[in-house]
N, C-alpha and C positions, 0 to 999 in steps of 0.2 A: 504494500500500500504506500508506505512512508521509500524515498528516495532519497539519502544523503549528497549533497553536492558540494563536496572535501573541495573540490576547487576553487568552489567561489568562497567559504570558510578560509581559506588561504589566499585569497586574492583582497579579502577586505582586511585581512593584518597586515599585508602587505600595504594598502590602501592606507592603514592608520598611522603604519611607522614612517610614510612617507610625507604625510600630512600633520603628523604629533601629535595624534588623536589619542594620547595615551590612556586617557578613559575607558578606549575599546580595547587596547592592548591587556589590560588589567584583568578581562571578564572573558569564560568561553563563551562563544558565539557559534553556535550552529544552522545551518543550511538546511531544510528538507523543501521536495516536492512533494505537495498532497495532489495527485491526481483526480481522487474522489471529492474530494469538499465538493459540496453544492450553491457554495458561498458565490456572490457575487463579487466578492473583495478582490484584490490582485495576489493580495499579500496581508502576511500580520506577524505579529512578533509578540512571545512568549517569554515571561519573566518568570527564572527559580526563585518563587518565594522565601524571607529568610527562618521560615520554620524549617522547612526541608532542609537548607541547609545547614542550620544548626542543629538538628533531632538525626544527618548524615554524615557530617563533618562537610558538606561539598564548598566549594567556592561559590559566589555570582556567576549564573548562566545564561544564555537567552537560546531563543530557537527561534529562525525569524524561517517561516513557513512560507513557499509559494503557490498560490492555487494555481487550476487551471487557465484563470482569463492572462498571466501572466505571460503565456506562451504569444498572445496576440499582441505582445508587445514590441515596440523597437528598443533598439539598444538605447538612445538618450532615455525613454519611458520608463525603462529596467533600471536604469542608474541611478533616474528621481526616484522611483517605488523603493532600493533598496538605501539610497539617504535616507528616505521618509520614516525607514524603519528605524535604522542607526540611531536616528534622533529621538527614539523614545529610548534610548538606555540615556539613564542621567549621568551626569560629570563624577556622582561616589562611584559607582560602578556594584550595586548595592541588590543588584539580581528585580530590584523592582523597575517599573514602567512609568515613565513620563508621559503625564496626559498633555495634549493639543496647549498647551498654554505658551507665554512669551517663549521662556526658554527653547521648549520644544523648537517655535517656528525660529527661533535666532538661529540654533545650529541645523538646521534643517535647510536654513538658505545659506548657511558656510559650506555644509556637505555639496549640497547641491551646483556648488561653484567649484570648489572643488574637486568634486568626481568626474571622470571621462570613463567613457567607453575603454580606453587604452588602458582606465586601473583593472579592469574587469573584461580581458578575453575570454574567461568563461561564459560572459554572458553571450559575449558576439555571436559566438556558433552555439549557444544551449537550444535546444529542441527538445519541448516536453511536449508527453501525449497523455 
């Protein structure tokens, strides 16, 4: 069902150490494709609660999921969709999610200036079905 995509996970550390986004660098970030959701969303992103990580010993984690409509995307569309997401992990790095608010939209138009197609070849050729 779930599809790991290790590449674009490794393309957006890459993405952070180049940009000094050391906020991202701090927390694991995980990639999956859900080809079933029936969601209309493109995308959504998933915060380790810190019960779980303290009741596991684990770190901050995110899992930024892509649906199917994302596959209708182009490469500039893909690169807003996955800033859009980035921007809801906050500056602690704290496994929780940053709602729509200033913050959110300030780093969300830095990311967005910042990212190119070129941080993210995996997205250029990704083909989901």
């Amino acid at each position: 069902m779930y599809t790991r995509l290790v590449s674009i996970e490794d393309e957006i550390r890459e993405a952070a150490t180049k940009y000094r986004l050391d906020h991202l660098l701090g927390v694991d970030i995980a990639v999956i494709h859900n080809p079933r959701s029936k969601s209309r969303s493109v995308a959504r992103i998933w915060g380790l609660n810190k019960i779980f990580q303290v009741v596991y010993g684990w770190g901050p984690a995110y899992v930024i999921e892509l649906l199917a409509p994302f596959a209708r995307l182009t490469c500039e569309q893909r690169v807003k969709t996955l800033a859009h997401e980035l921007a809801h992990i906050p500056a602690t790095g704290s496994g929780a999610l940053r709602p729509h608010n200033k913050a959110f939209w300030r780093d969300y138009r830095r990311y967005s200036r910042l990212f190119v197609c070129g941080d993210f070849p995996s997205l250029q050729k990704l083909t989901l079905k």
